[in-house]
N, CA, C and O atoms as a printed pandas DataFrame, in Angstrom:
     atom_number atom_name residue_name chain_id  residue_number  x_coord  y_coord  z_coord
0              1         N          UNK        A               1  140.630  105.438  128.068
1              2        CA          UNK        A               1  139.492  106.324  128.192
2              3         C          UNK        A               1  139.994  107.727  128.502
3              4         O          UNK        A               1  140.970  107.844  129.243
4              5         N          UNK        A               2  139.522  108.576  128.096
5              6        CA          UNK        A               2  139.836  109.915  128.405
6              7         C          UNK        A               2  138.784  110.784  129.408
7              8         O          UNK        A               2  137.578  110.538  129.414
8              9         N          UNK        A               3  139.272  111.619  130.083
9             10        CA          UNK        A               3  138.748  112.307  130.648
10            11         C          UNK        A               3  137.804  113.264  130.253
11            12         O          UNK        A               3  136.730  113.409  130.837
12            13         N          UNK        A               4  138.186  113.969  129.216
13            14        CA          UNK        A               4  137.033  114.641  128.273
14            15         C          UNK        A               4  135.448  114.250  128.206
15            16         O          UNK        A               4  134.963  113.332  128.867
16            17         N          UNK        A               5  135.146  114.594  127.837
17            18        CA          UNK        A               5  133.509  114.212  127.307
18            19         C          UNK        A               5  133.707  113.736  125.685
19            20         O          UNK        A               5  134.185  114.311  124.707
20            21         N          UNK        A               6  133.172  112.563  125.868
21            22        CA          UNK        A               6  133.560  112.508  124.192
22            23         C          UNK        A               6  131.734  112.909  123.666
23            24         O          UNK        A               6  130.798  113.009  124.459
24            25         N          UNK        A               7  131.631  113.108  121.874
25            26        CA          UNK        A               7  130.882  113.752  121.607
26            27         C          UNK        A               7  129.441  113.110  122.260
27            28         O          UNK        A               7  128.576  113.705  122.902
28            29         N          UNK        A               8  129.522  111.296  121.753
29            30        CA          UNK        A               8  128.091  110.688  122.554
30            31         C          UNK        A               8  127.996  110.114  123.648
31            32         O          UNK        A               8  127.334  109.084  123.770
32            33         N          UNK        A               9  128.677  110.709  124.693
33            34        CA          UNK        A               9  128.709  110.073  126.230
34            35         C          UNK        A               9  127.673  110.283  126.888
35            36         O          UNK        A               9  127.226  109.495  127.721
36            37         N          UNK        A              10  127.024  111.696  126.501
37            38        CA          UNK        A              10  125.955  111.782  127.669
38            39         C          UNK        A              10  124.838  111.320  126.986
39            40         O          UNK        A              10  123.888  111.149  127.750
40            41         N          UNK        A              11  124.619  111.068  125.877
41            42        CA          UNK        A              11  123.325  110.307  125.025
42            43         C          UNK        A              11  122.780  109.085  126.047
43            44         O          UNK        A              11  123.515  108.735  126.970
44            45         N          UNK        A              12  121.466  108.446  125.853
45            46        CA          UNK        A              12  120.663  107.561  126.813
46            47         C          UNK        A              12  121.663  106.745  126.105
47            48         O          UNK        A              12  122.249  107.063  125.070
48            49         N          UNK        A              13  121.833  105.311  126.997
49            50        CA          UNK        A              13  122.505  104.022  126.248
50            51         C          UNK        A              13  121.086  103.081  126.910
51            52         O          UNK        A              13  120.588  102.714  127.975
52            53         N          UNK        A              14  120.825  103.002  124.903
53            54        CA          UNK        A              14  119.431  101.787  124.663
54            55         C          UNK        A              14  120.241  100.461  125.253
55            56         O          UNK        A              14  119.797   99.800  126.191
56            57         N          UNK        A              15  121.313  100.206  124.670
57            58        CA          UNK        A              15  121.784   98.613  124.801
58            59         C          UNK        A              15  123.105   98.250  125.035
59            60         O          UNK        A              15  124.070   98.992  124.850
60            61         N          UNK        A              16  123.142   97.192  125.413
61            62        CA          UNK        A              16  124.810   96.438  125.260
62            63         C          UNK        A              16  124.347   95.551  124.508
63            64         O          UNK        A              16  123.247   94.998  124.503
64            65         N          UNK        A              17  125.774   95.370  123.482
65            66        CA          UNK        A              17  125.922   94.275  122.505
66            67         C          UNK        A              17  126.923   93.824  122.513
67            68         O          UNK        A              17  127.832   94.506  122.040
68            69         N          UNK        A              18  127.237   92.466  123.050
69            70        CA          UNK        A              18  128.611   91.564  123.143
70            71         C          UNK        A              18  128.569   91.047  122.173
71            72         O          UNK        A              18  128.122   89.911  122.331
72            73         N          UNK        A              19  128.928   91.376  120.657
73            74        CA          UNK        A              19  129.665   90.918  119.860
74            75         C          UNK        A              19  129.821   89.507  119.554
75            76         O          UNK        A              19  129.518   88.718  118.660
76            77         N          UNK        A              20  130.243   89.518  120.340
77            78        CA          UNK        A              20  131.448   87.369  120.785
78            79         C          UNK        A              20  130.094   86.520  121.273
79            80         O          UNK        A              20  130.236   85.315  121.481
80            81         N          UNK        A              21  128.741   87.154  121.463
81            82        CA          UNK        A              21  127.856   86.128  121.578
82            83         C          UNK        A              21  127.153   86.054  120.552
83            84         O          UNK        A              21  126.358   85.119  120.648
84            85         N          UNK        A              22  127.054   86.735  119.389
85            86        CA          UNK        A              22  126.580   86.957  118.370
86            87         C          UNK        A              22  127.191   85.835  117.205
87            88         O          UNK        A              22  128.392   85.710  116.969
88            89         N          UNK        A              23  126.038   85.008  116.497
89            90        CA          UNK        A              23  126.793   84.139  115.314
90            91         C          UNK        A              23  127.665   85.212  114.498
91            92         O          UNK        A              23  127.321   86.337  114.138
92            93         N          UNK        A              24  128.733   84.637  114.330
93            94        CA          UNK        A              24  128.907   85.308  113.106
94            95         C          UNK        A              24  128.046   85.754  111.665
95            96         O          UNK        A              24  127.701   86.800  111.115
96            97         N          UNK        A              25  127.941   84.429  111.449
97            98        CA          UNK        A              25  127.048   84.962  109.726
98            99         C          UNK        A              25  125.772   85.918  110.497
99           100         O          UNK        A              25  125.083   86.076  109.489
100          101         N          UNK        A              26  125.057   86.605  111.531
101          102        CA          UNK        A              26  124.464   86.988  111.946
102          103         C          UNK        A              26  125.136   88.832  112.710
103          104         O          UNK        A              26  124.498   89.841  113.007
104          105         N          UNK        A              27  126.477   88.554  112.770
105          106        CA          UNK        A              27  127.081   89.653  113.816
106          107         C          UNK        A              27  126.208   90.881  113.237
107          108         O          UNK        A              27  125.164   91.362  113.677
108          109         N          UNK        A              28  127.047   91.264  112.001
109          110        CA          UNK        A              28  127.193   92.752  111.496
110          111         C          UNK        A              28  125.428   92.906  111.335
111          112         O          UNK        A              28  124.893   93.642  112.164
112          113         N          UNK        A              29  124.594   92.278  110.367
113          114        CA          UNK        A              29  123.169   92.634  110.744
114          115         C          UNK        A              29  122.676   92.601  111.650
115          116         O          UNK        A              29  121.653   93.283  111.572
116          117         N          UNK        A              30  122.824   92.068  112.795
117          118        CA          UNK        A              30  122.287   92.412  114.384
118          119         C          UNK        A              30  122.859   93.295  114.894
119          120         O          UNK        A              30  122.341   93.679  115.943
120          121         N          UNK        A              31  123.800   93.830  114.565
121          122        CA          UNK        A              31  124.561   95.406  114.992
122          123         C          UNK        A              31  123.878   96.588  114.002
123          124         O          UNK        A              31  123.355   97.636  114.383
124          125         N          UNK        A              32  124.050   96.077  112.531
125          126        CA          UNK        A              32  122.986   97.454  112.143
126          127         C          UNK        A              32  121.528   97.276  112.717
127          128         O          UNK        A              32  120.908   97.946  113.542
128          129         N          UNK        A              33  121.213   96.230  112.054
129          130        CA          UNK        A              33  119.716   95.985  112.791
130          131         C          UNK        A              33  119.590   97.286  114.240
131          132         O          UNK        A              33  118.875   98.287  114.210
132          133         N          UNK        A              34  120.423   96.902  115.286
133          134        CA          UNK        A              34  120.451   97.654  116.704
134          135         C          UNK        A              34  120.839   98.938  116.417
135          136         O          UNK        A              34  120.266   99.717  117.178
136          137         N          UNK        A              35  121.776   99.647  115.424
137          138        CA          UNK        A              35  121.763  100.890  115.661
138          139         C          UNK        A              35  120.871  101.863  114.433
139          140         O          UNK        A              35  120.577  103.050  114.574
140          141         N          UNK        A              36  120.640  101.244  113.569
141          142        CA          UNK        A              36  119.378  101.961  112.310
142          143         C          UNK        A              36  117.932  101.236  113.730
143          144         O          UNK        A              36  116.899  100.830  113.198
144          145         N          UNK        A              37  117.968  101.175  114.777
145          146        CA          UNK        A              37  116.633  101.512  115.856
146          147         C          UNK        A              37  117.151  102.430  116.953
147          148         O          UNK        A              37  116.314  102.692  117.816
148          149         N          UNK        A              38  117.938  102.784  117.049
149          150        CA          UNK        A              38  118.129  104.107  118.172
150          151         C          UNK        A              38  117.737  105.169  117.070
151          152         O          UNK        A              38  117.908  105.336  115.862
152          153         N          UNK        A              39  117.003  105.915  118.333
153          154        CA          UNK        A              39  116.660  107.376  117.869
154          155         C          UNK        A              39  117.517  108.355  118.217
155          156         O          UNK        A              39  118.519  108.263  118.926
156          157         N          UNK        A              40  116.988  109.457  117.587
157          158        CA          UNK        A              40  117.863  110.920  117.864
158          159         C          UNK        A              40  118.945  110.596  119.319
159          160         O          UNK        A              40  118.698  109.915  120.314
160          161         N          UNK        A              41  119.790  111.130  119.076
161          162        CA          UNK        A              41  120.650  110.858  120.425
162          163         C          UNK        A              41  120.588  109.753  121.435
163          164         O          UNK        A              41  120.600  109.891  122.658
164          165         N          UNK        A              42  120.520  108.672  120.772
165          166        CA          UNK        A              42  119.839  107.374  121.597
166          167         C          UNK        A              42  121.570  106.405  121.400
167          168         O          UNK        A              42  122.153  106.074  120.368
168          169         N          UNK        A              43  121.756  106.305  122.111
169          170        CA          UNK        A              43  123.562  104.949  122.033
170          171         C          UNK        A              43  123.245  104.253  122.260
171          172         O          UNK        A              43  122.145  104.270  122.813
172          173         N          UNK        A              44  124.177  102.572  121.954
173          174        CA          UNK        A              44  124.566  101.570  122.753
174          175         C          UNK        A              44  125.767  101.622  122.508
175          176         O          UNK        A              44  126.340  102.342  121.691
176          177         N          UNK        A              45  126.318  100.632  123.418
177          178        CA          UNK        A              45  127.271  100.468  123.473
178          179         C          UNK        A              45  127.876   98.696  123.103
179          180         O          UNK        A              45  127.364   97.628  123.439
180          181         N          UNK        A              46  128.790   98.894  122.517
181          182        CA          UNK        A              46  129.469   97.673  121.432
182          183         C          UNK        A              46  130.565   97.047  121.806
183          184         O          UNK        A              46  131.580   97.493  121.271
184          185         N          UNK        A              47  130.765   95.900  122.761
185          186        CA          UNK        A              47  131.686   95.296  122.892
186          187         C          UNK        A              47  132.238   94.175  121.817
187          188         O          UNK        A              47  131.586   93.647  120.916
188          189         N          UNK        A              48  133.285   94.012  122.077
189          190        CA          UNK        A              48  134.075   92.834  121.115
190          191         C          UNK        A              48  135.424   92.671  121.616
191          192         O          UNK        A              48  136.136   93.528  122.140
192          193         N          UNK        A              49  135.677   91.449  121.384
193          194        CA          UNK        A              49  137.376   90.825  121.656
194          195         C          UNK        A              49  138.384   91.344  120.894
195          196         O          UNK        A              49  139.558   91.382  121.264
196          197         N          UNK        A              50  137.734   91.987  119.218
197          198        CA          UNK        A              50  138.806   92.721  118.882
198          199         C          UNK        A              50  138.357   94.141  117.740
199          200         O          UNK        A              50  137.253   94.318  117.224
200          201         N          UNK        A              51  139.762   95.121  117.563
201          202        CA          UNK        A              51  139.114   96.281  117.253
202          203         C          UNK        A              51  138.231   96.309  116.164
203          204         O          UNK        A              51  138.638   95.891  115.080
204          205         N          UNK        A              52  137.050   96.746  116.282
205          206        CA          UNK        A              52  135.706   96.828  114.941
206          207         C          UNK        A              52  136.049   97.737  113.861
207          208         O          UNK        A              52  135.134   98.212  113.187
208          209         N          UNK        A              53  137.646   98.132  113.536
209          210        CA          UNK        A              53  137.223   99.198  112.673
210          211         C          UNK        A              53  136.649   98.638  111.299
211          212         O          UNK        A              53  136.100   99.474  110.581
212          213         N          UNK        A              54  136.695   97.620  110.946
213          214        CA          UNK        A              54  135.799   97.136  109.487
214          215         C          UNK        A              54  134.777   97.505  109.657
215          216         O          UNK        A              54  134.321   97.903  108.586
216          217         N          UNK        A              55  133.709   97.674  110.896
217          218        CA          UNK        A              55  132.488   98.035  111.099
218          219         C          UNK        A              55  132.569   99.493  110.897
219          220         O          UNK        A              55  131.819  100.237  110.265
220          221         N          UNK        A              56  133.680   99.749  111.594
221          222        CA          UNK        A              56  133.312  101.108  111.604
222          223         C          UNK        A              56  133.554  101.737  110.022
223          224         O          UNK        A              56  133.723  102.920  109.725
224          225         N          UNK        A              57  133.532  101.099  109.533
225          226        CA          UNK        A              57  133.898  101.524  108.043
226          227         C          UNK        A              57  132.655  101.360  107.487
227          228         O          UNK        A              57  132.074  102.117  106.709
228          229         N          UNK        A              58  132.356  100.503  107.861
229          230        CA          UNK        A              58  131.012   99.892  106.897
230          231         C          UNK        A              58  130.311  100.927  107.669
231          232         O          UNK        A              58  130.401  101.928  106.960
232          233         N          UNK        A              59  129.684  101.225  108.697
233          234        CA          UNK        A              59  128.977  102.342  109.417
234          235         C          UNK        A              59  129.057  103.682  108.582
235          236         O          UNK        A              59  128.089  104.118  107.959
236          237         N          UNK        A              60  130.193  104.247  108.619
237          238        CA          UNK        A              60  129.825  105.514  108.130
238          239         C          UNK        A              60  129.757  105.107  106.068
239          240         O          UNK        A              60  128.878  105.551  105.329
240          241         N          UNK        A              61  130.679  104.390  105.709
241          242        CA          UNK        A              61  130.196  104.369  104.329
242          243         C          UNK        A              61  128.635  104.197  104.119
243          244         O          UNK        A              61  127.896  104.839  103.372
244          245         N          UNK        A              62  128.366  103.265  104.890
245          246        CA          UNK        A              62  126.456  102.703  104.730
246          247         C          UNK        A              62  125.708  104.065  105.071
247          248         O          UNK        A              62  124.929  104.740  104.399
248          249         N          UNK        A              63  126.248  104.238  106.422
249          250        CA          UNK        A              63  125.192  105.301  107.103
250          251         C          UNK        A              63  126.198  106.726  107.268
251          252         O          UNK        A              63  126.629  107.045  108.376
252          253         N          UNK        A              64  126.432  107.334  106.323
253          254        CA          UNK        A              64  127.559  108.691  106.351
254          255         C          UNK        A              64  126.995  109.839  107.152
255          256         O          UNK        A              64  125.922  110.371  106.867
256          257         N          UNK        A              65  127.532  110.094  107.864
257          258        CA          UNK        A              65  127.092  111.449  109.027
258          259         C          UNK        A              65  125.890  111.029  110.439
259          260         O          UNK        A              65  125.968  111.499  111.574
260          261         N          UNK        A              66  125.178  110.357  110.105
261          262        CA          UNK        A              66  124.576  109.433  110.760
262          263         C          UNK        A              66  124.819  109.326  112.310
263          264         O          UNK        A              66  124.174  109.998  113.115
264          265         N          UNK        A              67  125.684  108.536  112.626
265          266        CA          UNK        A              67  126.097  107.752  113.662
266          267         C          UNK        A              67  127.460  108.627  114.098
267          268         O          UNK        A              67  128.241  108.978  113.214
268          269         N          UNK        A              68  127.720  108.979  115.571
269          270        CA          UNK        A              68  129.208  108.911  116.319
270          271         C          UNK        A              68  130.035  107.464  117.094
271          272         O          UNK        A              68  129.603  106.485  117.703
272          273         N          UNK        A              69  130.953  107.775  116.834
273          274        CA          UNK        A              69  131.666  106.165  117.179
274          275         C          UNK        A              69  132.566  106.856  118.239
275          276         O          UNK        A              69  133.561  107.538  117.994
276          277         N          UNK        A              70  132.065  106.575  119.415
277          278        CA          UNK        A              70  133.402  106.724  120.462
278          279         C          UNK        A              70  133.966  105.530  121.388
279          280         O          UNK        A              70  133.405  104.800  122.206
280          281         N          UNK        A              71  135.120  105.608  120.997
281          282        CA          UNK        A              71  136.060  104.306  121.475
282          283         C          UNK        A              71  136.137  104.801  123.547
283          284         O          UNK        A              71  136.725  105.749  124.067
284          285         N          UNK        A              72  135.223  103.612  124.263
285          286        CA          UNK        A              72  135.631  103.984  125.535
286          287         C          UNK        A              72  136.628  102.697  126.466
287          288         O          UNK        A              72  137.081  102.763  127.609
288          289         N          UNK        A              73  136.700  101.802  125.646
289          290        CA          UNK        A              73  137.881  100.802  125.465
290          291         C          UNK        A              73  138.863  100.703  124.681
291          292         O          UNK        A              73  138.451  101.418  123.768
292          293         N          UNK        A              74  139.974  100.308  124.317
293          294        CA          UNK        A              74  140.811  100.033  122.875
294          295         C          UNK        A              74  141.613   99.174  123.679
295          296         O          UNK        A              74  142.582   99.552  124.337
296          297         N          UNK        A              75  141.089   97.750  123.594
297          298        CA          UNK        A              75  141.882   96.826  123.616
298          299         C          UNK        A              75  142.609   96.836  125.433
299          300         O          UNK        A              75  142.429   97.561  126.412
300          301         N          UNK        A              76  143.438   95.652  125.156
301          302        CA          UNK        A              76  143.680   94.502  123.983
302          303         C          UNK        A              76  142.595   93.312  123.873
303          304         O          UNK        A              76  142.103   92.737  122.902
304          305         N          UNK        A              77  142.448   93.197  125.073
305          306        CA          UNK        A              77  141.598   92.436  125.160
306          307         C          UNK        A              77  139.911   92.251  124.797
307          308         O          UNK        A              77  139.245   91.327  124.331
308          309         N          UNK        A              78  139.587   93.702  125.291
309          310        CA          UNK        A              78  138.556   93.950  124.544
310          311         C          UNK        A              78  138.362   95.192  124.267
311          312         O          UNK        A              78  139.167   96.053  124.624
312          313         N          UNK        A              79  137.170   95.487  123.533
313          314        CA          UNK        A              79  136.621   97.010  122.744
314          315         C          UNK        A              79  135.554   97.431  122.886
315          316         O          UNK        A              79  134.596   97.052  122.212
316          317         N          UNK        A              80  135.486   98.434  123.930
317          318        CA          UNK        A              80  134.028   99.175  124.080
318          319         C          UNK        A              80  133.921  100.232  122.915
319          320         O          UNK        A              80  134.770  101.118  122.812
320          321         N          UNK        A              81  132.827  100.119  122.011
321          322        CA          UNK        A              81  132.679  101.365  120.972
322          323         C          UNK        A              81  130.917  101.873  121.825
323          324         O          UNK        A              81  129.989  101.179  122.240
324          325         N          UNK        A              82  131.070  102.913  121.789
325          326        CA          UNK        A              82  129.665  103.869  121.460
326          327         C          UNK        A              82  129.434  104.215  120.811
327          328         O          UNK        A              82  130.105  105.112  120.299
328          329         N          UNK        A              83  128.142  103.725  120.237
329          330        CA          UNK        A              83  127.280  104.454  118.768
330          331         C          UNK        A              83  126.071  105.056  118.877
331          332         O          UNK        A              83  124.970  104.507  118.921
332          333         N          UNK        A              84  126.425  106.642  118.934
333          334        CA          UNK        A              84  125.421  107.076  118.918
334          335         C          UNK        A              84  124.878  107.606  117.952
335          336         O          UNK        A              84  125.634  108.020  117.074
336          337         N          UNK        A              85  123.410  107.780  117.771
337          338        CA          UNK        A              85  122.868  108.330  116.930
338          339         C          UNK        A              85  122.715  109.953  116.328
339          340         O          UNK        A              85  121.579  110.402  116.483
340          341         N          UNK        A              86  123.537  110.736  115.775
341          342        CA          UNK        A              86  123.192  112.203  115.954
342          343         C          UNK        A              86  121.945  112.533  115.511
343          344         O          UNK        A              86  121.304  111.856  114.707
344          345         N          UNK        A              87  121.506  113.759  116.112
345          346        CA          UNK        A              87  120.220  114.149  115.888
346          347         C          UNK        A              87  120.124  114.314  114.300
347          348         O          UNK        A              87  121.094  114.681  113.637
348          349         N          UNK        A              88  118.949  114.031  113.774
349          350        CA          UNK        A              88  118.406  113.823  112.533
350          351         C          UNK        A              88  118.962  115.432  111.848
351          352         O          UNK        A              88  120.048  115.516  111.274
352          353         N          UNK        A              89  118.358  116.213  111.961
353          354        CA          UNK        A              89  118.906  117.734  111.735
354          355         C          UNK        A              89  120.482  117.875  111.027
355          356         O          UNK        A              89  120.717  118.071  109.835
356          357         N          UNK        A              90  121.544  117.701  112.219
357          358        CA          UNK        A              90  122.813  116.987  111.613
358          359         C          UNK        A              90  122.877  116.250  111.136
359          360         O          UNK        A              90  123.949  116.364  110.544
360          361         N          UNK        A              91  122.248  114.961  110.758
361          362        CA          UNK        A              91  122.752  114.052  110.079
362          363         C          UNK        A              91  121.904  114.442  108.417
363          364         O          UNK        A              91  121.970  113.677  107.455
364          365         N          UNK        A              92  121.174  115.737  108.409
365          366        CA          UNK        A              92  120.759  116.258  106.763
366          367         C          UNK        A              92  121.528  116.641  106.306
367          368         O          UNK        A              92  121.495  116.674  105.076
368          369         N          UNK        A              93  122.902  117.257  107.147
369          370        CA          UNK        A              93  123.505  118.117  106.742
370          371         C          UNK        A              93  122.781  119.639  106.239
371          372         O          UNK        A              93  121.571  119.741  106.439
372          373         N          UNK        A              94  123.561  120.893  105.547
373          374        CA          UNK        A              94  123.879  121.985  105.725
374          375         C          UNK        A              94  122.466  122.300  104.803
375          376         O          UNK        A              94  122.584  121.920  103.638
376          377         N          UNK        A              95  121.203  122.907  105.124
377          378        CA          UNK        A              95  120.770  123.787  104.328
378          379         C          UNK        A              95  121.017  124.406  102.979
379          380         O          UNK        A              95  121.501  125.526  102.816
380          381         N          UNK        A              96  120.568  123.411  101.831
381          382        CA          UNK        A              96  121.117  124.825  100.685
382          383         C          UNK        A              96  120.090  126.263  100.563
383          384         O          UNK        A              96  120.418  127.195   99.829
C-alpha cells in the first residue's frame, strides 16, 4: 500500500466482494453486475486469493475509461482491488 492517495480512495465504498465466496461460473457477472451499479464516484472494494488482472482486463476493454482500479493489497496471499466509478463527465471523454 502506498502512502499517497491513490486516484479512488476517498470515493464512498458501496461494498465488499470476497471473490472466493462467489461460484465460479457466477464470479465475473456478480462483479460486473456490482460495479455497472455504483454511481458517480461510488467504490467497492474486491478481494481475492489471487491477482484479478484478467478482470482487470475485461473491465476496461468492456467498460473503457469508466472505472479506476486501485490495487490496496498485491498479494500473496490475497488482493484488495478498488473499483471506482469515475464521474460520468470523464468517463465521455473530451468534448469535440
Amino acid at each position: 500500500m502506498s502512502a499517497d492517495r491513490e486516484p479512488g480512495a476517498s470515493a464512498p465504498l458501496k461494498s465488499d466482494i470476497r471473490a472466493w465466496e462467489l461460484s465460479p461460473s457466477i464470479r465475473h457477472a456478480t462483479i460486473f453486475a456490482a460495479i455497472d451499479a455504483l454511481g458517480p464516484a461510488e467504490a467497492l472494494r474486491l478481494h481475492a486469493d489471487h491477482e484479478p488482472k484478467p478482470l482487470s482486463y475485461m473491465v476496461q476493454a468492456e467498460r473503457p475509461g469508466r472505472f479506476a482500479w486501485d490495487v490496496e493489497l498485491a498479494g500473496p496471499e490475497e488482493w484488495i482491488i478498488r473499483i471506482t466509478r469515475v464521474s460520468s463527465l470523464a468517463a465521455a471523454g473530451p468534448a469535440l
